[in-house]
N, C-alpha and C positions, 0 to 999 in steps of 0.2 A: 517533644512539645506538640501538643494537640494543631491540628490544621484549622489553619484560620476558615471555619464557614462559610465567609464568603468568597474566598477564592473555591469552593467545592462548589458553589453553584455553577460559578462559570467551565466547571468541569465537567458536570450533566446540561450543560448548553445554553445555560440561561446568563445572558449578560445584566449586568447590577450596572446602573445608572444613579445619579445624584438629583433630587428632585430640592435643589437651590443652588442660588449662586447671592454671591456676593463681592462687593471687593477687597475684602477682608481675606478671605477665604481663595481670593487668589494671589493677593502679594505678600501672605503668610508663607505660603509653599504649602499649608496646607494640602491643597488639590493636588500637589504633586505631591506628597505623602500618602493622601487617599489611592492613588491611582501606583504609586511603586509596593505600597504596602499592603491592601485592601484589593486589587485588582479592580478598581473602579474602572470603568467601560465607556460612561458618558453622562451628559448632563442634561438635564431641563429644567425650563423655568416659566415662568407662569406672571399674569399682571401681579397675582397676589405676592409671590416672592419677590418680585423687584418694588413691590412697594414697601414690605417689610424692609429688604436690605437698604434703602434709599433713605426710610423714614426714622427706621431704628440705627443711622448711626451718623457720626460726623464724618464718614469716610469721603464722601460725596461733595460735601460741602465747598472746598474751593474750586471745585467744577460749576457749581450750580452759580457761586458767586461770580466768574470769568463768564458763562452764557449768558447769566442777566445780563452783565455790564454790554454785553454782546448787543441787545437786545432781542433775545433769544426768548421763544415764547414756553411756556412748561411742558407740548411737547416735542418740541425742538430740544428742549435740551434732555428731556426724558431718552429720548432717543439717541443723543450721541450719549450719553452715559451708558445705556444699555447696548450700545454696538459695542464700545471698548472693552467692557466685561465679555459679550460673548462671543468679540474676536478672540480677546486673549484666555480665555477657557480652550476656545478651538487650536488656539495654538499650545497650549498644555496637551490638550488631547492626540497634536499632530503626530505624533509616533505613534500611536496607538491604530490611530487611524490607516497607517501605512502597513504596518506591520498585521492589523487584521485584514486585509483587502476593501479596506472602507467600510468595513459589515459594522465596526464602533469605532468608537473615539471621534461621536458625534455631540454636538449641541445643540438644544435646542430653541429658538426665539420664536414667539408667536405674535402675528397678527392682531393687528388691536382686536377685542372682543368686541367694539363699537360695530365691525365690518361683519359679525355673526352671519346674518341676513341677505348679504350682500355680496352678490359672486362676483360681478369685476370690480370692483372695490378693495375685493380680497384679494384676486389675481394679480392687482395693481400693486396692490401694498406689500404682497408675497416676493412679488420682482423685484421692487426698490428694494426692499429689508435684505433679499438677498444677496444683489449688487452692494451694499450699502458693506454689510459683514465682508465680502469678499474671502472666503474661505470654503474650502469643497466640502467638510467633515460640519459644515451647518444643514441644518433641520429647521427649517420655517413653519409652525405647529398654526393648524385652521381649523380652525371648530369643525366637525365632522355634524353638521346640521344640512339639510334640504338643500341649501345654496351653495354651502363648501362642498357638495360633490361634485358641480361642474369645476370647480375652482380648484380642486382636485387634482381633476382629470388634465385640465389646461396648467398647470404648474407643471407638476411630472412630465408633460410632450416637453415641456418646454426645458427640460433637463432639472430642475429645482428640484432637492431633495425635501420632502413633506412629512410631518408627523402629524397624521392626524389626530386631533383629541377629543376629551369630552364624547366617546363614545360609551354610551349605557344599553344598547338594542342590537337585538343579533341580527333582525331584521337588515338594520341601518353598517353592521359592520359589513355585512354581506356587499351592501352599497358601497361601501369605502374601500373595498378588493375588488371591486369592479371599475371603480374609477381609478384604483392604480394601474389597473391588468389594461383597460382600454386607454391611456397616459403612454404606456409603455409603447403599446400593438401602435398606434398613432405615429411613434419617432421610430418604429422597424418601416412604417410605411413609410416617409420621409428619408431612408437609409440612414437616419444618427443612431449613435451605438446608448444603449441602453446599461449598462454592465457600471456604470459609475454612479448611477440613482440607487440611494439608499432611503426607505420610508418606513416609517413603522405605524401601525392604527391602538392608538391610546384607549383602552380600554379599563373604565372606571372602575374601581370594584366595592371598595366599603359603605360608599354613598348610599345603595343602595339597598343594604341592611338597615343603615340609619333610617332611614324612607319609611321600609317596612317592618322591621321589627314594634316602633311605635304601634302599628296598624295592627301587629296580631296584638298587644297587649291588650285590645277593645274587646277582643275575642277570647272565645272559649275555644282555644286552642292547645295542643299537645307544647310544651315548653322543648321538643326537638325542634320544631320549625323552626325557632330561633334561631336568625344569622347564619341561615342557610342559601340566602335569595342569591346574595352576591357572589360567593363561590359557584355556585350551580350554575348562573347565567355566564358568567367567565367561563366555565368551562366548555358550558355550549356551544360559544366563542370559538373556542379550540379547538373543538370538533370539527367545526367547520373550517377553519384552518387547515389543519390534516385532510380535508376534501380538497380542498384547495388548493394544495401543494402537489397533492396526485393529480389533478387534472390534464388533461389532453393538452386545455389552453396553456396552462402556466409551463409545462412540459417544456412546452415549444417557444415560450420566453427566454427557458433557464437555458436552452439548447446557444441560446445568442448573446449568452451570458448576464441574463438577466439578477440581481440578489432578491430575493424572498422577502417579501411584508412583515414581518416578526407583530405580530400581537404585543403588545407592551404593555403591562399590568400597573395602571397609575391607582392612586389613593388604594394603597394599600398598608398607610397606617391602622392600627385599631382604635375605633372613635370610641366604644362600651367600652368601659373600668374593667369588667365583668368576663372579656376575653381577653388570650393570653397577646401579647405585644407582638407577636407576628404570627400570629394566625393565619392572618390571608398572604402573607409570605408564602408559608411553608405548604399551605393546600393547594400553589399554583407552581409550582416549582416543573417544569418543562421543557424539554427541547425548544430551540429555534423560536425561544421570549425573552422580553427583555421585562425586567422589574425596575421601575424607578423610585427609589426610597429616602424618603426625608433624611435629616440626619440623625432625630432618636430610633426611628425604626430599622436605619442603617447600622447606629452602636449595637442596638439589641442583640441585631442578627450575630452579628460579631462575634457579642457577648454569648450568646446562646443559642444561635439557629443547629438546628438539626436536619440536612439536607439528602435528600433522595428526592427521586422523581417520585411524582401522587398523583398526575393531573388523571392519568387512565381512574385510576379508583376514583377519584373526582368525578367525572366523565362520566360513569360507569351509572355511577348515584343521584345525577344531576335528575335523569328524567322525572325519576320519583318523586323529588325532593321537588321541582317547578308546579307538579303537576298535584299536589297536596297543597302547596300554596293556593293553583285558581281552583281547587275543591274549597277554599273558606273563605272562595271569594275576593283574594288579590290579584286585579287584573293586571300584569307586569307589564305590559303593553301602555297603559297610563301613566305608570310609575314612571318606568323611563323617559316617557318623553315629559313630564314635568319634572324629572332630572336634568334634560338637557336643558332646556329654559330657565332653568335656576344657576347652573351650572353657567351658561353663557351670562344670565344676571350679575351674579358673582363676582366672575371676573372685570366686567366691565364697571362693576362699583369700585371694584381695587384699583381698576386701570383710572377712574375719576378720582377718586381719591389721593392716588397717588399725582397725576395731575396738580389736585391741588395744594399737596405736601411741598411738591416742588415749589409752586408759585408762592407760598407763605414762609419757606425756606429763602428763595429768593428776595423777600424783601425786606426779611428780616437781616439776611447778609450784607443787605445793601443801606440797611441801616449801621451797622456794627462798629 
């Protein structure tokens, strides 16, 4: 019997994550079939998934009706809905977690997207959420924007494991390895131990194609450029990475038992008909990254991933490929950063949204 593919990744070093949750999906046993069967590794979630799973089902429902009755406001109750789910993910994960040395059988909750902007806001709201879960193998995810680098840097001192997300700019990851590495150096100077913080830096990838692929179609351009932006800028990513890992400074982290940032390759579904359904799967496939994958782009791989390591051939190609882009004129620099602003958009319309599903659910149950 052929070798399930996605156990092969985690065999070339790359751990596979679950980019949804639901409660379905956890008192099916499902999740614990993903993870004995599939070699799943961990979890994330996002405003827009806990709004789909809340909205799209009755699973919720006599939660939402016991909070109103509470007089529980939508997000009060938004909130303890979503601690219960990604406590008890974390405790599905809990073996995983022990048995890797905490490196996975992580999950992850993020920061309302409202606090974007707002660095003690975030720092505030990163501490409650993470008291709140009460579980070590959690991941508090903070938009990786201008403000969340202080907020950063002050969670990690403060022992809080971090996933940073919504990262499009290499410039800006660079920043988000610097706020974990000065997080860390901060609790060696305080003499707390270091060695149980686990972070990874969420690094977007197909968004990015979508972006500019449109932009060459205006162009009289070569039909290769296509859907090259966002592998080549991830991989750049990784390069830096790989400096990173050598470095003097981080050297002298790992010496005190520090664990490694893992790059983590989010939106790596494929948005064009026109490429193959894991594309950006199989071009980032790496040491020491994690992939976090919906669940059709999770079946596919299943179904048909073909896994070896590529990222060097990646890497290798990346320059050429970036540097034929701003020959026709797409500044990536722009791109990105009206990615992150859409990106934190986004989510905060799913997180209002969601908000209001609650409140129109709630009065509806309290009609019934």
């Amino acid at each position: 019997m052929a070798q399930n593919p996605l156990l092969e990744l985690a065999a070339l070093g790359q751990s596979v994550w679950y980019d949804f949750v639901t409660r379905e999906l956890l008192t099916s046993g499902t999740l614990s079939r993903l993870i004995a069967d599939d070699g799943l590794r961990g979890m994330t979630s996002n405003p827009t998934i806990f709004q789909m799973a809340i909205a799209g089902s009755t699973d919720y429902d006599a939660d939402i009706r016991a909070h109103a009755a509470q007089g529980h406001s939508a997000q009060e109750t938004f909130e303890a809905l979503a601690v219960a789910d990604v406590r008890a993910a974390c405790d599905e994960f809990a073996a995983l977690y022990l048995s890797s040395g905490g490196t996975d059988g992580l999950v992850s909750f993020e920061v309302s997207p409202e606090l974007a902007y707002q660095t003690d806001a975030t720092v505030q709201e990163a501490t409650r959420l993470w008291r709140a879960v009460d579980r070590p193998n959690l991941q508090i995810k903070i938009p990786g924007t201008a403000a969340g680098l202080p907020a950063v840097e002050r969670c990690i001192s403060e022992g809080i494991n971090v996933n940073i997300t919504l990262l499009f700019d290499v410039d800006r990851y660079r920043e988000v390895v610097d706020a974990f590495v000065t997080g860390l150096e901060a609790r060696v100077h305080q003499g707390l131990p270091i060695d149980t913080i686990v972070s990874v830096a969420s690094f977007f990838v197909s968004r990015l194609d979508g972006k500019i692929d449109p932009m060459l179609d205006g162009l009289s351009v070569p039909v290769v450029l296509r859907s090259k932006a966002a592998i080549a800028n991830a991989a750049t990513a990784y390069e830096e990475f790989e400096h990173f890992i050598h470095s003097h400074r981080w050297e002298r982290l790992a010496e005190k038992g520090a664990k490694v940032q893992r790059p983590l390759w989010a939106s790596t579904s494929t948005k064009d008909p026109g490429l193959p359904d894991v594309y950006y799967v199989e071009a980032l496939i790496a040491p020491d990254t994690v992939n976090t994958l919906p669940p059709a782009t999770f079946d596919a791989y299943r179904d048909h991933g073909e896994p070896e390591v590529r990222i060097h051939e990646t890497m290798a190609q990346a320059p050429s490929q970036l540097a034929a882009l701003a020959d026709v004129g797409i500044d990536l620099k722009a791109v990105t950063a009206e990615l992150e602003r859409e990106g934190v958009e986004k989510f905060a319309e799913s997180y209002r949204s969601l908000l209001a599903e609650i409140d129109s659910k709630a009065r509806a149950l309290a009609g019934a």
